[in-house]
C-alpha positions as CSV (number, residue, x, y, z in Angstrom):
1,X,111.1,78.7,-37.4
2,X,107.1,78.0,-37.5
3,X,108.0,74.5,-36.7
4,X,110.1,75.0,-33.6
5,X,107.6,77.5,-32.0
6,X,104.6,75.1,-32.9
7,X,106.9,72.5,-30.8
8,X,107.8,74.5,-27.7
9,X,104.1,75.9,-27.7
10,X,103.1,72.5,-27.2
11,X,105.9,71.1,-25.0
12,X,108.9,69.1,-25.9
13,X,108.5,65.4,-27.3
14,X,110.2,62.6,-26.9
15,X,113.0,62.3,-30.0
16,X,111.6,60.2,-33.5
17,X,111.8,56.5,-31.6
18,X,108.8,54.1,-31.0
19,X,106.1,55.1,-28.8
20,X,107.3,54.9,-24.8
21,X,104.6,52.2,-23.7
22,X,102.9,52.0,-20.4
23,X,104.8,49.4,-18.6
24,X,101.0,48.7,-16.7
25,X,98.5,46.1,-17.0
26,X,96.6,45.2,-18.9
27,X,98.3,47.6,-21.8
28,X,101.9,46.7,-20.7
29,X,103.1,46.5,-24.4
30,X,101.2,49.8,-25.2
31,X,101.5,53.5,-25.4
32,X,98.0,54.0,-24.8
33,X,94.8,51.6,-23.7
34,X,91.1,52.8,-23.3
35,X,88.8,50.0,-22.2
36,X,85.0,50.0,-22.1
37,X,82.2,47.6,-21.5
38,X,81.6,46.7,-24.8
39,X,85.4,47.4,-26.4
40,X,88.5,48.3,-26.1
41,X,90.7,50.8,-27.7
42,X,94.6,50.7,-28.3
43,X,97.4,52.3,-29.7
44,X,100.7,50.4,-29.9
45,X,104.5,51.2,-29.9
46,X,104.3,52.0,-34.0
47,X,101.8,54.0,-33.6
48,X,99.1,52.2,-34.8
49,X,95.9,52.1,-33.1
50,X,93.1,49.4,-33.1
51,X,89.6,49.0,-31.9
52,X,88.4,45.5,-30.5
53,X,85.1,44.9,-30.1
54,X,83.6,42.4,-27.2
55,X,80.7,39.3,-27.8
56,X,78.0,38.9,-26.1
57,X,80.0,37.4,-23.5
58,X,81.8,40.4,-22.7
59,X,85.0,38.5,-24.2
60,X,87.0,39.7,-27.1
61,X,86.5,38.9,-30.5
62,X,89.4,37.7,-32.6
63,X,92.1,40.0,-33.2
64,X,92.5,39.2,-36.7
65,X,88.9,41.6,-37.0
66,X,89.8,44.6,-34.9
67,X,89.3,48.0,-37.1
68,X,92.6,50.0,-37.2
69,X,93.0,53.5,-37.7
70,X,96.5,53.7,-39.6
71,X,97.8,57.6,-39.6
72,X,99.7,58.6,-43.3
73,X,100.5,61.0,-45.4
74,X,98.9,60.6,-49.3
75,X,101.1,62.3,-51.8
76,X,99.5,63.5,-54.9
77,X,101.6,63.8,-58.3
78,X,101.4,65.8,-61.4
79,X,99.6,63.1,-63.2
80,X,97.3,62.5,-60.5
81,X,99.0,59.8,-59.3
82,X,98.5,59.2,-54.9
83,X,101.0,57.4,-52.8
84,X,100.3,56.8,-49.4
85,X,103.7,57.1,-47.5
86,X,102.9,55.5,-43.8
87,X,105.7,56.6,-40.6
88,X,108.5,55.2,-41.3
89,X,109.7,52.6,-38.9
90,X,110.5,53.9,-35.5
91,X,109.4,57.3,-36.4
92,X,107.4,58.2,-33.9
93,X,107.3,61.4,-31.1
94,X,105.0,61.3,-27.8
95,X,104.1,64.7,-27.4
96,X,101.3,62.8,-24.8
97,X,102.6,60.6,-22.3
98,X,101.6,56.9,-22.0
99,X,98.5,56.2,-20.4
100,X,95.7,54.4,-19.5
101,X,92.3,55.6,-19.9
102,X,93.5,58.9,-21.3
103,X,91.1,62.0,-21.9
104,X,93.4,62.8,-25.4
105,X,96.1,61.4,-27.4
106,X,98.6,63.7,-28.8
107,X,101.5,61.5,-31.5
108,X,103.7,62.6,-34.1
109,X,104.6,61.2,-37.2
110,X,107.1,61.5,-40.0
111,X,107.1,59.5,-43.5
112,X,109.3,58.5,-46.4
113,X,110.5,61.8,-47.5
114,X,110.5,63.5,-44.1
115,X,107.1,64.7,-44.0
116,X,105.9,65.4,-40.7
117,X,102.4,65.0,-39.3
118,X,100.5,65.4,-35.8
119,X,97.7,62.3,-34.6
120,X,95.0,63.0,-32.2
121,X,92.7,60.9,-30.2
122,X,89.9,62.2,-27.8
123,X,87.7,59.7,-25.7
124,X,84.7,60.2,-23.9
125,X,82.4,57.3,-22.8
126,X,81.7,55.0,-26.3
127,X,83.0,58.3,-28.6
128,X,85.9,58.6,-30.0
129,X,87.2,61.4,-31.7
130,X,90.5,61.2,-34.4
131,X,92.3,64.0,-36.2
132,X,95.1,65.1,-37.6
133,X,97.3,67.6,-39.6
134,X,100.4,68.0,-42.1
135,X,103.1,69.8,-39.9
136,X,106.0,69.8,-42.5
137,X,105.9,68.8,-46.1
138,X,109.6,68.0,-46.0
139,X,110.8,67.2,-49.6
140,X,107.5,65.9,-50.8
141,X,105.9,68.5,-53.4
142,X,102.2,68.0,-52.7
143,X,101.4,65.7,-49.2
144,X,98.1,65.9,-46.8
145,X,96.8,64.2,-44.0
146,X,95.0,61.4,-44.2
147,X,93.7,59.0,-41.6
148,X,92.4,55.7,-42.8
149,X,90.1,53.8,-40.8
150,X,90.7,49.5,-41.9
151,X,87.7,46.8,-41.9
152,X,89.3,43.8,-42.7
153,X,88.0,40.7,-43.6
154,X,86.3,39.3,-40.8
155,X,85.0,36.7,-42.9
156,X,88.4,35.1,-43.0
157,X,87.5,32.1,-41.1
158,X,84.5,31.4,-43.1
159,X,85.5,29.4,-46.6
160,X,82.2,28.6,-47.9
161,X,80.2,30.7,-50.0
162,X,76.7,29.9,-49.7
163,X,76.9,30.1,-45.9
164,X,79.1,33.2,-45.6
165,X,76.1,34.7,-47.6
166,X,73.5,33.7,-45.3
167,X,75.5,35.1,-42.6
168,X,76.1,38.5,-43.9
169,X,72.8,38.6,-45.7
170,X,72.1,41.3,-43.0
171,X,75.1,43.6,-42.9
172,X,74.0,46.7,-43.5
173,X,77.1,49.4,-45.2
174,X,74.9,52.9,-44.8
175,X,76.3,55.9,-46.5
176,X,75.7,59.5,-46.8
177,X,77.6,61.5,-49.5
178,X,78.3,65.3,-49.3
179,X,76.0,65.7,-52.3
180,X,73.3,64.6,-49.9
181,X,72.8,61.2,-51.7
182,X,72.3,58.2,-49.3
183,X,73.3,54.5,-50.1
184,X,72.5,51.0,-48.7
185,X,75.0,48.7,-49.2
186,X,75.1,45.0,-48.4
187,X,78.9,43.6,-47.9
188,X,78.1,40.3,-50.6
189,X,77.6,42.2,-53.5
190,X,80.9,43.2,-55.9
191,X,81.3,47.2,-55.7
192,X,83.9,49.6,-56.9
193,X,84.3,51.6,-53.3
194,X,85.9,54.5,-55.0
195,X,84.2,54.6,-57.6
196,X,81.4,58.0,-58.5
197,X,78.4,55.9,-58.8
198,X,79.3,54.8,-54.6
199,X,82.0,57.3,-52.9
200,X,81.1,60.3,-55.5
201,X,82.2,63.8,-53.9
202,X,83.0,61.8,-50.8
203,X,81.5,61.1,-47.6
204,X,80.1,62.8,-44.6
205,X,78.7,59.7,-42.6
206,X,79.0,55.7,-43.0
207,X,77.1,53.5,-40.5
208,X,78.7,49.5,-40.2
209,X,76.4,46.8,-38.9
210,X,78.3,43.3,-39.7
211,X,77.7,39.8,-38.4
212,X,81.4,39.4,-38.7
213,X,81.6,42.5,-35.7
214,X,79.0,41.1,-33.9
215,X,76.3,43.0,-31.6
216,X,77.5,46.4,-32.9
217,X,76.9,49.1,-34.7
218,X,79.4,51.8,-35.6
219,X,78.9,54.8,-36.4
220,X,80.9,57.3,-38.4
221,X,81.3,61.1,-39.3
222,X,83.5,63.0,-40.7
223,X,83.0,66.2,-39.5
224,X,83.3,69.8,-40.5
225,X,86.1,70.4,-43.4
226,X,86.7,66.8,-43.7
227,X,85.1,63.8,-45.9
228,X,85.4,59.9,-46.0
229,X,86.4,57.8,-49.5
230,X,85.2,54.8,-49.3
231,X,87.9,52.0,-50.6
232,X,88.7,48.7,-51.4
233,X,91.7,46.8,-52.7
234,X,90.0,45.5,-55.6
235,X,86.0,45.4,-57.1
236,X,85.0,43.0,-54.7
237,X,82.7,42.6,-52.2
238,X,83.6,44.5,-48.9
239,X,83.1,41.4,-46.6
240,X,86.1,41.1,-48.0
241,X,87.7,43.9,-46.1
242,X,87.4,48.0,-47.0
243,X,88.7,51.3,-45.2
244,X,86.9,54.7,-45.1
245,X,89.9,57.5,-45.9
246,X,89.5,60.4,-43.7
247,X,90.8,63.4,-45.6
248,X,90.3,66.8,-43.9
249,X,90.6,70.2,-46.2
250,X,93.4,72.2,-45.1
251,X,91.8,75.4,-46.7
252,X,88.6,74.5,-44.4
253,X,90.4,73.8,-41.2
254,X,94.1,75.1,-41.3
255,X,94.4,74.3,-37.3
256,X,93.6,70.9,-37.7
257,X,91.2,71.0,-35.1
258,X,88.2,68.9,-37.3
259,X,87.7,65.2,-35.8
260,X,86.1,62.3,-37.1
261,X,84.0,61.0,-34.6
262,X,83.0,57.7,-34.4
263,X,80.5,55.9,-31.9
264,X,80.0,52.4,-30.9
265,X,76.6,51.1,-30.4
């Protein structure tokens, strides 16, 4: 019953489908498109959205290094053990229209083992603002929220070592734990993201400045009732691609109304 009033209280969506899509250039393909000078911001029919910087040019950079913000639910078992569970295919609900240049972004998700979860998006100027909550745990015994926010390699192109490290000799991986520690990282030196000695308690701010995302600086935080992990797939370096895991508290912020906010410099 607290499900159906949460959904009439903030109108009907559209039925578990893909994403209804704009139908209007230049995001024709897309449910949603915010464009600035220096970027542009998307969210496709699956519900995944992805930020694409611009050169100095004011042309896009390849594709293959846009950061994507991929909405899930993590299961935790009784041995510790976390899955992430992704939407399912095709399991999506607009609760927010398609648009161009929107003010917010309202979506609805639901993963493997029916859990349901709402996605927000807020944009103002070079800010953007991301959120989210659990709305139904379906038959999973202990999900939350997560949104995780993917740097991938954008190195890919560059197969030799001994350049690839003079070009990233001045990325710059800033971090600032809850604890109140700060970290510098570079992105050529081998880390353990997750490990205590780097993501510890977790995260309250990471700042990104990479040759590979050139002429920018982003700049993350995660809020109040929320905290970043920092992760990788392996103990590598992170040129090699990381993502910071947004995980708000639900005993901090029951509403869901905490937002990451990140800024592009």
């Amino acid at each position: 019953m607290k499900s159906l009033c949460a959904l009439l209280l903030l109108g009907a969506p559209v039925l578990a489908e893909p994403l209804p899509t704009t139908g209007k250039s230049p995001w024709v393909a897309y449910y949603a498109g915010y464009q600035r000078k220096d970027f542009h911001f998307t969210i496709n029919s699956e519900g995944t959205a992805e930020l694409l910087v611009y050169d100095a040019k004011g042309k896009p950079i390849s594709t293959r290094n846009s950061i994507k913000f991929l909405a899930m639910v993590e299961e935790t078992s009784a041995d510790g053990k976390v899955v992430q569970k992704p939407a399912v295919r095709d399991g999506w609900e607009a609760v927010t229209p398609a648009a161009i240049d929107p003010a917010k972004i309202i979506i609805r998700g639901t993963s493997s083992g029916e859990s349901r979860f709402e996605v927000n998006f807020e944009f103002d100027g070079d800010e953007i603002r991301a959120g989210g909550k659990l709305l139904d745990k379906g038959k999973l015994k202990n999900p939350r929220f997560v949104l995780r926010v993917a740097v991938p390699n954008v190195y890919s192109y560059d197969k030799d070592p001994a350049k690839l490290d003079k070009k990233a000799a001045e990325d710059r991986i800033d971090l600032a734990r809850t604890d109140g520690k700060k970290l510098k990282l570079g992105s050529r030196t081998a880390l353990d993201a997750e490990s205590a000695e780097v993501s510890g308690p977790g995260l309250s701010e990471a700042r990104i400045e990479m040759a590979g995302l050139p002429g920018h600086r982003f700049e993350f935080a995660a809020g109040t009732g929320a905290s970043f992990q920092l992760w990788n797939k392996e103990a590598g370096p992170l040129s090699e691609g990381f993502s910071l895991l947004w995980k708000p508290d639900p005993a901090k912020d029951p509403e869901g109304k905490g937002r990451l906010v990140l800024k592009v410099r």
